[in-house]
N, C-alpha and C positions, 0 to 999 in steps of 0.2 A: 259381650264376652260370654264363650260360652265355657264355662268353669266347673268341670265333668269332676263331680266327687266320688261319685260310685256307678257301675254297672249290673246291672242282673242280666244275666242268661234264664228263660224259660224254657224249657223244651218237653214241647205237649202232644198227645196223640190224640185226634181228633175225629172221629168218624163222623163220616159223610151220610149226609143223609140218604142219597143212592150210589150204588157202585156207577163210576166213570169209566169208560171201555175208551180204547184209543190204540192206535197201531203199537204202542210200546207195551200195552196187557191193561190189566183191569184193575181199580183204585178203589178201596173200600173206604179208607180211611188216608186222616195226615197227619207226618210226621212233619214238625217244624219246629222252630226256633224262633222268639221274639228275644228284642233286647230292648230290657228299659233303661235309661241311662236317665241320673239323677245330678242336679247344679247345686252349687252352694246359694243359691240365692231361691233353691224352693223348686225348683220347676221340673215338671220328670216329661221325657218322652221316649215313644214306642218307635217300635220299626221293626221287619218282619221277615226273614228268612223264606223264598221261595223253595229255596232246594227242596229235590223228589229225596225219598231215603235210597234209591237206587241212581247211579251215573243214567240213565235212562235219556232223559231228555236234552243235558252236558253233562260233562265230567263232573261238575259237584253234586254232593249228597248231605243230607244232614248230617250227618256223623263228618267230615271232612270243614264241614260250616262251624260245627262246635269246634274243632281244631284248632282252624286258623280263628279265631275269635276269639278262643284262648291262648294261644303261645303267641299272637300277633298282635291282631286287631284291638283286642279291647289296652294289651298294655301300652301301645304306640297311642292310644286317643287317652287315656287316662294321663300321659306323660307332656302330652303336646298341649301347648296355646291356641285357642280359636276363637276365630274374630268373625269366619261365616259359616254357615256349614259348605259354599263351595268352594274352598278349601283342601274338602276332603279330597276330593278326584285326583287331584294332584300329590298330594303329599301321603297319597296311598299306592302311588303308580309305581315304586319300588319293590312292592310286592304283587307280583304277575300273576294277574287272571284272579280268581275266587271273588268274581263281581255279586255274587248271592251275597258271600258274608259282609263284603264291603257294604253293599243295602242297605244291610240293616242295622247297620252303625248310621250310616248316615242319613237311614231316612228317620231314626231317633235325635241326632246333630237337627234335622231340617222344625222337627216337630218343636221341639224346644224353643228352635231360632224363633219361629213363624210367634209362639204364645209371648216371650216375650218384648215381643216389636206388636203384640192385640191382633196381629195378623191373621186370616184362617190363612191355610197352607197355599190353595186355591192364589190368593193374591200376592202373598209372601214370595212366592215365583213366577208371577207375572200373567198368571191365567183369567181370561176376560172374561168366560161364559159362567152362568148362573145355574145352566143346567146343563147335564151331556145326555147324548144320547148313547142308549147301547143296545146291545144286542143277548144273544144267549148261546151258548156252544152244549150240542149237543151229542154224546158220548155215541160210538156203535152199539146199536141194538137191533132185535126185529123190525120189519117193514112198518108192521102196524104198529107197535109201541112207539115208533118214529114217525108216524104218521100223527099219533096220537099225540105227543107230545109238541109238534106243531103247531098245532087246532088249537090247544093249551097256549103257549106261549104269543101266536101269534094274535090269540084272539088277547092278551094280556097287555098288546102296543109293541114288544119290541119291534126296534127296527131292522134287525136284520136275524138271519137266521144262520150258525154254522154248524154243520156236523164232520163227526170224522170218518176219513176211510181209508182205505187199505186197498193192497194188492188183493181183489178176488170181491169186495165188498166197496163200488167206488161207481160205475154207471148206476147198474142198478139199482141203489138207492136213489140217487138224484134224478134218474127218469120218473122213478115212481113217487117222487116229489113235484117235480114239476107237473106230471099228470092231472095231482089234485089243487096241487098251489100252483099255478101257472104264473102268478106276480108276487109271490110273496122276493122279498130281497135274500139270495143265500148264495152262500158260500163256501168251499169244501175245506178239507186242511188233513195234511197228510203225516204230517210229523216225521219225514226226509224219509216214508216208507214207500217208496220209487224209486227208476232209474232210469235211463236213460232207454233200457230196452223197450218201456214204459210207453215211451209217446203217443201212440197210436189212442192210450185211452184217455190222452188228455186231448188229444183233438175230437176226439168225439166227445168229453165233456163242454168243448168250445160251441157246443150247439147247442147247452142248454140255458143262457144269459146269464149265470153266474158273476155275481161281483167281484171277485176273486178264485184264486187258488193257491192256495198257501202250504208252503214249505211243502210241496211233492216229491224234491230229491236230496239225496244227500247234502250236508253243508258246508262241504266244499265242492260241490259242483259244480264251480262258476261260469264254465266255458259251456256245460249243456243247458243250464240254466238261459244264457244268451242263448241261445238255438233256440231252447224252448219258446220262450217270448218272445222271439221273432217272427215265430207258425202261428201263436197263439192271436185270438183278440180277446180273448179274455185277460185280465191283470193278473201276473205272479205277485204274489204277495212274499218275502222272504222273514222269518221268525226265526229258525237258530242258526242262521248262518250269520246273522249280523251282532258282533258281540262287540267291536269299540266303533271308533267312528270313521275307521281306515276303513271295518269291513264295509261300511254305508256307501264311503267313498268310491270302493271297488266295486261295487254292484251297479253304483250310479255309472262311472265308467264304465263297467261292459256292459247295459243297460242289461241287468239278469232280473230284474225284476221295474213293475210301477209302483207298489206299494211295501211299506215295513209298518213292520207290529214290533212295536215298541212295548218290549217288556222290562222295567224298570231293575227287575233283579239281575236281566241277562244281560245289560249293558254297561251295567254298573253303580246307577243311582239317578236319582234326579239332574246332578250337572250332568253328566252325561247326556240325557234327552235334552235339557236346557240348548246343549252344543248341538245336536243333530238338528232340531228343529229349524235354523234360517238356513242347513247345506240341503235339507230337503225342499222347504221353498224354493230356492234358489233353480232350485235341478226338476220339478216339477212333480216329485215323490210326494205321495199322500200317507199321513201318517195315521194310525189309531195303537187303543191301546190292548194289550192282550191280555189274557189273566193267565194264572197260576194254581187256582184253587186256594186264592187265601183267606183267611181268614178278612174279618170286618177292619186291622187295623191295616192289611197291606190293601185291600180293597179301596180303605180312604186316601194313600195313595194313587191308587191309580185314579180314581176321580179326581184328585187334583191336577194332577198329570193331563187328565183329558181337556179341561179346560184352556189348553194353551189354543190360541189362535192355529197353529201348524197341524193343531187333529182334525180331521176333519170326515172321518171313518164313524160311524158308532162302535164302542169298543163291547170288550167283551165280562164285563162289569156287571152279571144280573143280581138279582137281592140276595140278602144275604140269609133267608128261609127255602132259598132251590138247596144249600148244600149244608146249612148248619140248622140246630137245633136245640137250642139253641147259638147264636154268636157270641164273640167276647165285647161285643161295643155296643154304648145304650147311647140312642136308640140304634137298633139294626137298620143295614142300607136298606132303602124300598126304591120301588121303581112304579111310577106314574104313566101312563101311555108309552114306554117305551123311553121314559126320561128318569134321570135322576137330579134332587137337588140337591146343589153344593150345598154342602153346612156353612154356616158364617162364623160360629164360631171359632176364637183363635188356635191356632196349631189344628192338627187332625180334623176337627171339628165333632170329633164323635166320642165320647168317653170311656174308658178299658174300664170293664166290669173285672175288678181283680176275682172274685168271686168265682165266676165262670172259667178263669186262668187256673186257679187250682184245682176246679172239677178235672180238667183234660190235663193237668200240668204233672210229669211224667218224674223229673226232677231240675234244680235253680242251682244257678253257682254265682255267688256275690264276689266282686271285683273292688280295689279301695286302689289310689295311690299308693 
């Protein structure tokens, strides 16, 4: 039983160790939102707001995530009985879309479930592997700084490499990548900053082996999206076009894409990917996981996440010293040849340094029955 006494709202601004550049502009820092939610039997867990402070990437923003978490979310989960946290998907689906704030209710529901069953999170939903693999995403910059940064990461093990590009800023980088790296594993990602008038430069990226190409047009492109994958032999990868499990279903029918980045906050939570996972086997869709810029406790997340048998992608998961400095979780993520290890211990597996929550923690609002 998960017998929810109190809530804390966090809401911290964080700066990044480097500015992140990407079609939607340039990120120095982050605004976010954790929720700790606390049981009468002792047990506290975390869970972590992805939203941008701008509608940028969807329609939620942190200031819209604090809303509905307050006039909604946290009174409906402080009022209701819970037997599992996947539960929640359902008896939240009366309240339309705002899949960020629902996250972070319920990836704090999962963390709690998982400690009190000695579970780490990792097996608590069913995930086999010990390690995952990942990769690293790398922001727009100059040639050489991206060149540079490369040689860095590449020589570090990851297993794949992604950078981002734009209208005007999209061959020319990836020629001048595979020049030097002619095997390294990469992949582009557009952030729906295409269109369809576009094509031409994505057939000429189908010459350079890429392992994907992710989210090049808008997100509800469906019908140029199928065009597109049909010219291409490279994989479309789709990221915000897919937000429940109808959009899954819709892509898989008009095949607009082979591959989806499962991002935990844009779909809704953990049951959510739980559910997509055997329609994607089923349909030949390879899954992996995306990131957000989170912090260490939505990071442990997604490692658990990765772990299900249906990923089979390296995700985009690197340590947690590329963007903080330090994190809120001890120890911080590290990454081994391009791998990370699951923690074993139960829930999260990683410990919230409160310490480091009120260095960046901006201001709290406590929540009771």
């Amino acid at each position: 039983m998960l017998d929810i006494t109190e809530i804390v709202i966090h809401r911290l601004i964080m700066p990044l160790q480097m500015q992140f550049e990407t079609s939607f502009g340039v990120q120095t820092d982050r605004d976010l939102i954790l929720v700790e939610a606390c049981t009468r039997d002792g047990f506290v867990g975390w869970g972590e707001s992805v939203a941008m402070s701008s509608p940028l990437y969807n329609e939620e923003t942190t200031d819209t995530v604090q809303a509905i978490l307050t006039r909604e979310l946290i009174p409906f989960t402080l009022s209701t009985k819970w037997t599992h946290p996947s539960e929640f998907l359902s008896k939240t689906a009366f309240l339309h879309g705002n899949h960020m704030a629902k996250f972070a209710v319920e990836g704090a529901l999962w963390d709690i479930w998982s400690q009190q069953q000695g579970l780490p999170l990792r097996l608590a939903i069913g995930g086999t592997k010990s390690k995952v693999e990942v990769g690293v995403s790398i922001g727009i910059k100059p040639i050489g700084e991206l060149l540079s940064e490369i040689e860095e990461y590449n020589g570090q093990g990851y297993r794949r490499i992604k950078i981002k590009i734009r209208p005007g800023w999209d061959i020319e980088p990836v020629s001048a990548i595979r020049k030097k790296y002619p095997n390294v594993p990469l992949m582009v990602d557009a952030n729906t900053a295409f269109d369809k008038r576009h094509f031409p430069i994505f057939m000429e990226l189908d010459k350079y082996d890429l392992m994907m190409i992710e989210q090049p047009l808008p997100a509800n492109a469906w019908e140029d999206y199928t065009e597109l994958q049909a010219q291409l032999n490279t994989s479309i990868c789709l990221d915000e076009s897919i937000h429940t499990l109808e959009d899954a279903l819709r892509a898989i029918r008009m095949k607009s894409c082979r591959i989806i980045n499962v991002k935990l906050g844009r779909i809704g939570g953990i049951q959510a990917a739980l559910e997509l996972v055997p329609i994607a086997r089923q349909s030949g869709i390879q899954l992996w996981c995306g990131g957000m810029l989170e912090t260490g406790i939505g990071r442990a997340f997604n490692i658990a996440i990765a772990t299900l048998d249906g990923f089979t992608l390296p995700g985009d998961t690197a340590a947690s010293q590329r963007y903080w400095k330090p994190d809120i979780i001890i120890p911080e993520v590290t990454v081994d040849h391009g791998e990370i290890t699951v923690p074993t211990t139960p829930g999260l597996g990683y410990s919230v340094h409160t310490g480091q929550i009120q260095r960046y923690q901006k201001t709290q609002w406590h929540f009771r029955p």
